[in-house]
VEXDREN-2710 file (C-alpha; in Angstrom, 1 decimal):
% VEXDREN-2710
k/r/px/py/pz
1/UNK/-34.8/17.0/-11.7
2/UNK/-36.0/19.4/-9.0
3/UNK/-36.2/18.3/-5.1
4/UNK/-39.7/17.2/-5.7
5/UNK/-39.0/15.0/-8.6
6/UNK/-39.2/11.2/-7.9
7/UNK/-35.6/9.8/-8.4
8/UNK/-37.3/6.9/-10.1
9/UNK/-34.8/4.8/-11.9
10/UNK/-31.6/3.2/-10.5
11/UNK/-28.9/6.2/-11.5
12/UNK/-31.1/8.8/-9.9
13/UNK/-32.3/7.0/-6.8
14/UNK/-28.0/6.7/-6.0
15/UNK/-27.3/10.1/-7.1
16/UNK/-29.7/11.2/-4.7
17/UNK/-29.0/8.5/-2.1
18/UNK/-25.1/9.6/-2.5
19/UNK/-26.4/13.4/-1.9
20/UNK/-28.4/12.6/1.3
21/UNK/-26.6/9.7/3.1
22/UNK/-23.6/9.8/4.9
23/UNK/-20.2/7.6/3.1
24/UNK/-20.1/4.1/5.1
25/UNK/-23.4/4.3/6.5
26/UNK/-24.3/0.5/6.6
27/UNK/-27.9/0.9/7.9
28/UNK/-28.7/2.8/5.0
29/UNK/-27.0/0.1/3.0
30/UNK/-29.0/-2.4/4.6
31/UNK/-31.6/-0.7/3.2
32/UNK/-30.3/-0.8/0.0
33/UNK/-29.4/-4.3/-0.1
34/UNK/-32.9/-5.5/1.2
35/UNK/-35.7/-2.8/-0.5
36/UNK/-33.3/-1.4/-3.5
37/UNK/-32.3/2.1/-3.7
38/UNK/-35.5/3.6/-5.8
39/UNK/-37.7/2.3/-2.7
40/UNK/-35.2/3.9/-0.1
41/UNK/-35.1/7.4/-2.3
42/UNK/-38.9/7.2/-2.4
43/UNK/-39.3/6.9/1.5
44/UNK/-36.7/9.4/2.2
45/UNK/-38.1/11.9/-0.3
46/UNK/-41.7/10.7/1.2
47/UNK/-40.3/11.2/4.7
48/UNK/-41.9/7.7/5.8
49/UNK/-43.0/5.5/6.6
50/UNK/-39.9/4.9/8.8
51/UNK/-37.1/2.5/7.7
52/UNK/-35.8/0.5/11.2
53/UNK/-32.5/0.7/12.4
54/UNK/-32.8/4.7/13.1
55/UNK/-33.8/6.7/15.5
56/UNK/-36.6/9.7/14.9
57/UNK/-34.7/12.1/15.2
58/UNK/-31.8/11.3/12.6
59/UNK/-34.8/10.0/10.6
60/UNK/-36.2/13.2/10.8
61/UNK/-32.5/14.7/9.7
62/UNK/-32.4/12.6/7.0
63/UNK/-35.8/13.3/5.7
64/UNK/-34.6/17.0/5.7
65/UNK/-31.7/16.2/3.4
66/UNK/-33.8/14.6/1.5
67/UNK/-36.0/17.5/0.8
68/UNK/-33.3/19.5/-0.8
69/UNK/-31.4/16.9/-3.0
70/UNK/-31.4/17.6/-6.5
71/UNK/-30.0/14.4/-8.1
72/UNK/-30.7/15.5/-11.8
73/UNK/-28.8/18.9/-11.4
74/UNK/-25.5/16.7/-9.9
75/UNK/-25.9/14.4/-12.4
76/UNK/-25.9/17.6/-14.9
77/UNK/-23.3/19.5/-13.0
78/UNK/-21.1/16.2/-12.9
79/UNK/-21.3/16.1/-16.6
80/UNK/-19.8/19.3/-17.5
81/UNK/-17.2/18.8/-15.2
82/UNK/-16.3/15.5/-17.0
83/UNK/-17.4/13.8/-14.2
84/UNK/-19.7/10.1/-14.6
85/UNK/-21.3/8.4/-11.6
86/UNK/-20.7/4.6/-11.8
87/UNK/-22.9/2.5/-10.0
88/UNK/-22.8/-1.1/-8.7
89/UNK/-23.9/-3.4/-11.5
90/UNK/-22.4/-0.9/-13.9
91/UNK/-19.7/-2.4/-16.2
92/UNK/-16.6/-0.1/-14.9
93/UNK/-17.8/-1.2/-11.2
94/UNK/-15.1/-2.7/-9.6
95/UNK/-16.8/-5.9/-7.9
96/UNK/-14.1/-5.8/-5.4
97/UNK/-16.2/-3.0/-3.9
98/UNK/-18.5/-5.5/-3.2
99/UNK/-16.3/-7.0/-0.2
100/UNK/-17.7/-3.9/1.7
101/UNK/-20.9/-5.5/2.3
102/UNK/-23.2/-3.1/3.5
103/UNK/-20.6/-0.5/3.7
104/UNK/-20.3/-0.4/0.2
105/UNK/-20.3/3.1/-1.7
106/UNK/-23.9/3.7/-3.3
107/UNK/-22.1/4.6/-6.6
108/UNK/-18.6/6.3/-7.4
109/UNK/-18.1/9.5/-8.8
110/UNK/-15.7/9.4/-11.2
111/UNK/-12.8/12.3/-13.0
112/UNK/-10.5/10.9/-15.7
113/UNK/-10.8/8.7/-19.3
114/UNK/-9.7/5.2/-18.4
115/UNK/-11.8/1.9/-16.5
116/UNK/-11.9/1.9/-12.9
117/UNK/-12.9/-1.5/-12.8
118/UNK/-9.6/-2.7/-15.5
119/UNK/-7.3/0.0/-13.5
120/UNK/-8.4/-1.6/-10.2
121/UNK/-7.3/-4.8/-11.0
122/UNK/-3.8/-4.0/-11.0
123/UNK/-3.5/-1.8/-8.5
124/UNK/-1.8/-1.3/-5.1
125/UNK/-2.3/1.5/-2.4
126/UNK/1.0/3.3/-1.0
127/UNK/-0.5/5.8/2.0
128/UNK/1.2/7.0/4.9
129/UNK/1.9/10.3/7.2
130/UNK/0.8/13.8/6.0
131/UNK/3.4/15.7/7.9
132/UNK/6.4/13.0/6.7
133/UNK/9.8/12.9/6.5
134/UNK/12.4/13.5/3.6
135/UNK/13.0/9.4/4.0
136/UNK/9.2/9.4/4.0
137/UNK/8.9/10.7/0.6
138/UNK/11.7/9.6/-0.8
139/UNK/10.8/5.5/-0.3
140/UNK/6.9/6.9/-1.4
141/UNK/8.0/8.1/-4.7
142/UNK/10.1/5.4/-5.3
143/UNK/8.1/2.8/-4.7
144/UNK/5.1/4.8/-7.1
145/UNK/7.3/5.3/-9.5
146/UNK/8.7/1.5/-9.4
147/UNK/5.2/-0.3/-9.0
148/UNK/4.4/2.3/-12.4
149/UNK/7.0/1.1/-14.4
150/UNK/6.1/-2.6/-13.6
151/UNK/2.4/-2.0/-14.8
152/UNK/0.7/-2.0/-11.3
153/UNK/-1.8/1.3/-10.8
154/UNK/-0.9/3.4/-7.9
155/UNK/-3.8/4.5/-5.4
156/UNK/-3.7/7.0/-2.7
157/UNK/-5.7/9.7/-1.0
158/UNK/-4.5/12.8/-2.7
159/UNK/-3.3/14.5/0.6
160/UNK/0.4/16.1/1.4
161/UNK/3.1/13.9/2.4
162/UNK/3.2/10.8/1.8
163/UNK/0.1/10.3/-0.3
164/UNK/1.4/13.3/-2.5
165/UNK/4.4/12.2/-3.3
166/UNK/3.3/8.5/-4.0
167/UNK/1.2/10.1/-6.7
168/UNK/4.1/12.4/-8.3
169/UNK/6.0/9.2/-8.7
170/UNK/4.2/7.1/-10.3
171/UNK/3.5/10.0/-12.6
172/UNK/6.8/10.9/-13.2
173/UNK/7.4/7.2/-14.3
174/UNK/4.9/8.3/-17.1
175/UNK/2.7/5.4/-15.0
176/UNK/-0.8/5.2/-13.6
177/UNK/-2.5/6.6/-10.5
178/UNK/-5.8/6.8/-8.6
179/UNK/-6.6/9.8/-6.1
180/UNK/-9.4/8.6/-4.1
181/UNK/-10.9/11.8/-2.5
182/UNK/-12.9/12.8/0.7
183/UNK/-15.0/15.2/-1.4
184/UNK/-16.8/16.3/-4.8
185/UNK/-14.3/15.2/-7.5
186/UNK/-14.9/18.8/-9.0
187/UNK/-13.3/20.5/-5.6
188/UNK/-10.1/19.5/-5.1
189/UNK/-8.9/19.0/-1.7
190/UNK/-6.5/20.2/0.0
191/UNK/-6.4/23.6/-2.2
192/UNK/-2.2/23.1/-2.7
193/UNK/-2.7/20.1/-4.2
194/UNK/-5.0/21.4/-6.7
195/UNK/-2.7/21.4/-9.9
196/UNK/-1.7/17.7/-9.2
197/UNK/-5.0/16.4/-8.6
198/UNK/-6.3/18.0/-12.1
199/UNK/-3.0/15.9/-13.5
200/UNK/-4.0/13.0/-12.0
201/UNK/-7.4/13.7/-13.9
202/UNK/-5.4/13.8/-16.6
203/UNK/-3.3/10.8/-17.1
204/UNK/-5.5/9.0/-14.5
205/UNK/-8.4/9.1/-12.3
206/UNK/-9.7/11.2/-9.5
207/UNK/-12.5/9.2/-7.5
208/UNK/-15.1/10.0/-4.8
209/UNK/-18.3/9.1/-2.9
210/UNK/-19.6/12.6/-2.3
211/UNK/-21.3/14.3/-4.9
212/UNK/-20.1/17.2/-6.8
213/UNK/-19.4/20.6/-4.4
214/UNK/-19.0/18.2/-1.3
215/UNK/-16.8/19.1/1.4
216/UNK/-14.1/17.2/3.6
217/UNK/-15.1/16.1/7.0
218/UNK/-13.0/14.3/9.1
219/UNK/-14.7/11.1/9.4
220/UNK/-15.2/11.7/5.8
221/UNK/-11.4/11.0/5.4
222/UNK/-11.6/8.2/7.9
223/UNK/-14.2/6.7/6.1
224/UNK/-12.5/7.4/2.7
225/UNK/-9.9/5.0/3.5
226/UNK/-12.0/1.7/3.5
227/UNK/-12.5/2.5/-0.3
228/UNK/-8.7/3.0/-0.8
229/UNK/-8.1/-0.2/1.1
230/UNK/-11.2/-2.6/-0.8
231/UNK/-10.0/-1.1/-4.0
232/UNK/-6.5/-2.3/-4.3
233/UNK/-4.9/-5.6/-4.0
234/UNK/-2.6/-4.7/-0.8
235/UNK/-1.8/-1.4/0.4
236/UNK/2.0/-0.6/1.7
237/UNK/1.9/2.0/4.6
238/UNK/5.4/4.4/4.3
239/UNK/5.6/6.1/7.6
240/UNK/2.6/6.7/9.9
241/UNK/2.4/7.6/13.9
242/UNK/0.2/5.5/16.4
243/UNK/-3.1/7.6/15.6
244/UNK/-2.4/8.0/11.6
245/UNK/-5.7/7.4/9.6
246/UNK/-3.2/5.2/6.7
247/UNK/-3.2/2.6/9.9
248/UNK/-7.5/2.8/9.3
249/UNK/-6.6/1.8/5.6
250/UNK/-4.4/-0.8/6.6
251/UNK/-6.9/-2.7/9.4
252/UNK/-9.3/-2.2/6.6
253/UNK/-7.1/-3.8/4.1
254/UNK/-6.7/-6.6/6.8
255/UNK/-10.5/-7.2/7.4
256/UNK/-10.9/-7.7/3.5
257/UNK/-8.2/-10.4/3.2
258/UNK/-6.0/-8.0/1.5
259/UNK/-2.2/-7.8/1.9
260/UNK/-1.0/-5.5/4.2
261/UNK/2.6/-4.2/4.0
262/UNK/5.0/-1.4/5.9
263/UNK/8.3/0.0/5.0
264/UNK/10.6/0.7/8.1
265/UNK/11.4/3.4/9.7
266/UNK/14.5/4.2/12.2
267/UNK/13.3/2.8/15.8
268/UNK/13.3/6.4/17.0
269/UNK/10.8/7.7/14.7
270/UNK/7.7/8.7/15.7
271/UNK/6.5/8.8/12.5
272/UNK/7.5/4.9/11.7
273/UNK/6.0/3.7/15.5
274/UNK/2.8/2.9/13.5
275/UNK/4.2/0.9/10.8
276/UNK/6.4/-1.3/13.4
277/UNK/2.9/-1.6/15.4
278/UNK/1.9/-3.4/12.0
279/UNK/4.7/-5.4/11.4
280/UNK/4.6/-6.5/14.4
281/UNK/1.2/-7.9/13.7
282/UNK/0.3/-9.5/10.3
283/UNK/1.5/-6.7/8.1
284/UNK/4.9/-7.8/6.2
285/UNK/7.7/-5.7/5.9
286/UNK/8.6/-4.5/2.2
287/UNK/11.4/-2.4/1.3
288/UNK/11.0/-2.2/-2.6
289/UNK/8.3/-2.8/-5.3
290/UNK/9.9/-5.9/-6.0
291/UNK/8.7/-7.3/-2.2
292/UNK/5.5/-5.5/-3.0
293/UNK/4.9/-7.0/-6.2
294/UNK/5.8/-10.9/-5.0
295/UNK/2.9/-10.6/-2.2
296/UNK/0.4/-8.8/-4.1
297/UNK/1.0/-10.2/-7.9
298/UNK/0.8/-13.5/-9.8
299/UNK/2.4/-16.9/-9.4
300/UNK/6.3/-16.8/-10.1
301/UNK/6.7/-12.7/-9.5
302/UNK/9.3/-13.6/-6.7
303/UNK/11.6/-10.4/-5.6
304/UNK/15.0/-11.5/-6.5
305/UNK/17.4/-13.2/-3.7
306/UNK/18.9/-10.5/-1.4
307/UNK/22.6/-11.1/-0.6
308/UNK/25.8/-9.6/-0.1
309/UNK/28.9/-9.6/-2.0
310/UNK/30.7/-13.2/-2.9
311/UNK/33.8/-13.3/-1.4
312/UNK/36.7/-15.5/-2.8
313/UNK/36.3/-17.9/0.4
314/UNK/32.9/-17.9/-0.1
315/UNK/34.2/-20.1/-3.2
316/UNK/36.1/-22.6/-0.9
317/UNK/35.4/-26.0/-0.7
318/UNK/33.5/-26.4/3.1
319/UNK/36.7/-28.6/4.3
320/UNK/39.4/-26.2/3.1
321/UNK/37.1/-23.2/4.6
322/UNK/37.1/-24.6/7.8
323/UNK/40.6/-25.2/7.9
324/UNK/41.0/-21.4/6.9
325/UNK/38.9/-20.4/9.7
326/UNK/40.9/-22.6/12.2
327/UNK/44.1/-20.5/11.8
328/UNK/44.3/-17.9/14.6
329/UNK/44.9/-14.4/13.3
330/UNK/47.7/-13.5/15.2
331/UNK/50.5/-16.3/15.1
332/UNK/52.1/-19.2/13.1
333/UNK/50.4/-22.6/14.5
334/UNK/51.2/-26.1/13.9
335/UNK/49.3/-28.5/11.7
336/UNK/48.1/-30.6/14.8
337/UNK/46.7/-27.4/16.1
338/UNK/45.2/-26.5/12.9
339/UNK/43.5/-29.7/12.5
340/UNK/42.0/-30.2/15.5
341/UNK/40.2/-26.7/15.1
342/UNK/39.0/-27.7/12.0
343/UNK/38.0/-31.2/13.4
344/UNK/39.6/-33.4/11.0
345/UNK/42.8/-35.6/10.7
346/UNK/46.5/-33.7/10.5
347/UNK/47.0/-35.3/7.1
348/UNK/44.4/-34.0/5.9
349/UNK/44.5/-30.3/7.7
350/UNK/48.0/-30.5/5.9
351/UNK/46.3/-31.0/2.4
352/UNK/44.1/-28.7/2.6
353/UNK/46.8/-25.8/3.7
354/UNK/49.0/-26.2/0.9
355/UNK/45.7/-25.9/-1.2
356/UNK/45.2/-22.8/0.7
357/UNK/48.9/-21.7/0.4
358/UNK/48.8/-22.0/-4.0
359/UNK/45.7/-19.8/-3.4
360/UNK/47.3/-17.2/-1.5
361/UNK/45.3/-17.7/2.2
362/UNK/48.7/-19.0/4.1
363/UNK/52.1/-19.2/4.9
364/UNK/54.5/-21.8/5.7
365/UNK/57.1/-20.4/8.5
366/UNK/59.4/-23.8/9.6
367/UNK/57.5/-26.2/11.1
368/UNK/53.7/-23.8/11.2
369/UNK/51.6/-22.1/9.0
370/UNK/49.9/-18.4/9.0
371/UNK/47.4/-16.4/7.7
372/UNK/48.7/-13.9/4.5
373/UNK/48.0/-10.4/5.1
374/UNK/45.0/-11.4/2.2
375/UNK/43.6/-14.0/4.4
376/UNK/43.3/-11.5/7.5
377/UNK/40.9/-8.8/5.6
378/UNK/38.6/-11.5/4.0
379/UNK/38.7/-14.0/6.9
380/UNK/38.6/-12.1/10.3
381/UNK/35.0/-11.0/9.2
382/UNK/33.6/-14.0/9.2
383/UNK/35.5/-15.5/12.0
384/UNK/33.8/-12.2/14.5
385/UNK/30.2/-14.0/12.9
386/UNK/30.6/-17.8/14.2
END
């Protein structure tokens, strides 16, 4: 199809609406929604009349664009570079695209062999800081990889960092990912990240809004993000500074109504101050893919109980522990003593301390009773947490 061919059906009218509007733009998605994109591409390629909501002069810009879009020739070009374009209505659309509302994309260009819509499903974003720490990319990888092994797709942005290596781990756990790019699928961006975007081809997908040849702007990453965020079922955030686009991806998680998570950071991080802003809002704090998977998966998939170590007191009847704890740690003490710190009768302090003397806690010394050198390292701990 040249420039002066009418995009006249459905796939070409969004191939050349993708081409000619901007990622995001929600007048021209108004558009769309109210007079269907063959009757926008017509008046756009027309150049009138006017649609509302513009003014002439970026009508006039748009109009230009419009002039030299060759939908037929991306389509083409998309094709050799084993590249589809899925549109809404299409059977690999992901409906939960939909959420966008007029923001939605006007059709997905697509690298890679298996569903978007059954990969998107399952899926969960992990984003976060470009320019990130070793801790950064440690609790990114893990988390990938993790979330992989458990079945759940991995989604990210394809960028250094964080994104990066969320992507390597989940592909070193032989699992699934999803690069979600701020340009042409067939141009991978940034250039070092080349070899593992074409993996991620590979053994999964590599998906954009911008047709093929399209370069990066930076609202095109900004806007980029609201796709990552609609996409998944809950995106974690690992490590990202007060002005970090991942924290765009995680408000636009929150507008849709899906979960929003951040993994911690030390307080004196700069690179972890825009997760805690989060958590200190209505993000949750998630240290494993276990945590992630209980918020984001089905009924039951609880994280397992965190806890520490059981201690032999910890197996002590309640009355015999607090007889244990009512022994002071540096001196023999009477039974009447004893008793009333443990706030019970002598008679029955004095049970409970030979019970504790056959299990190897006390002492008797004449007419008192102390703590065994055994008693002092697993007792004195949890005296200092009363």
């Amino acid at each position: 199809m040249t420039a002066h061919e009418d995009p006249g059906d459905e796939v070409h009218a969004r191939a050349f609406l993708a081409r000619v509007v901007e990622p995001g733009d929600e007048v021209a998605g108004r558009w769309i929604r109210e007079l269907g994109a063959v009757e926008v591409a017509r008046r756009l390629r027309d150049g009138g009349p006017q649609l509302a909501g513009v003014t002439d002069k970026r009508w006039a810009g748009a109009c230009a664009r419009a002039g030299s879009a060759e939908p037929g020739r991306d389509l083409e070009v998309a094709r050799e570079a084993g590249v589809r374009f899925v549109c809404p209505g299409d059977t690999e659309w992901p409906a939960q695209l939909d959420d966008l509302g007029d923001a939605r994309p006007v059709g997905l260009w697509v690298r890679g062999r298996p569903s978007l819509r059954m990969w998107a499903l399952k899926s969960v974003a992990v984003v976060g800081a470009r320019a990130c720490t070793e801790y950064g990319a440690h609790m990114a990888a893990t988390l990938a990889a993790d979330l992989a092994e458990d079945g759940w797709i991995v989604v990210s942005g394809g960028a250094y960092g964080v994104d990066g290596a969320a992507h390597r781990g989940a592909l070193g756990a032989g699992g699934a990912t999803v690069a979600v790019l701020a340009c042409g699928v067939d141009r991978p961006y940034p250039r070092g990240h080349t070899e593992l975007i074409g993996r991620i081809a590979e053994q999964g997908l590599v998906v954009g809004e911008l047709p093929p040849g399209e370069h990066p702007t930076p609202s095109r990453f900004i806007l980029r993000n609201r796709v990552i965020a609609a996409l998944t079922r809950g995106t974690v955030v690992v490590e990202a500074a007060y002005r970090s686009g991942s924290l765009v991806t995680a408000r636009a998680a929150q507008r849709l109504g899906r979960h929003t998570m951040g993994v911690p950071g030390p307080a004196t991080s700069g690179l972890s101050a825009g997760v805690h802003e989060l958590l200190r809002g209505d993000a949750v704090l998630v240290t494993d893919a276990a945590e992630v998977v209980e918020l984001v998966g089905g009924m039951g998939e609880l994280a397992p109980d965190r806890r520490g170590p059981v201690l032999p007191r910890d197996l002590l009847e309640p009355a015999a522990r607090r007889v244990l704890a009512a022994l002071p740690g540096n001196r023999t003490a009477a039974a009447g003593e004893i008793a009333r710190g443990a706030q019970t009768t002598e008679d029955d302090a004095v049970a409970r301390l030979y019970e504790l003397r056959a299990l190897g806690y006390v002492e008797r010394h004449g007419d008192g009773w102390k703590l065994t050198r055994q008693a002092m390292i697993s007792v004195r701990p949890g005296r200092g947490r009363r």
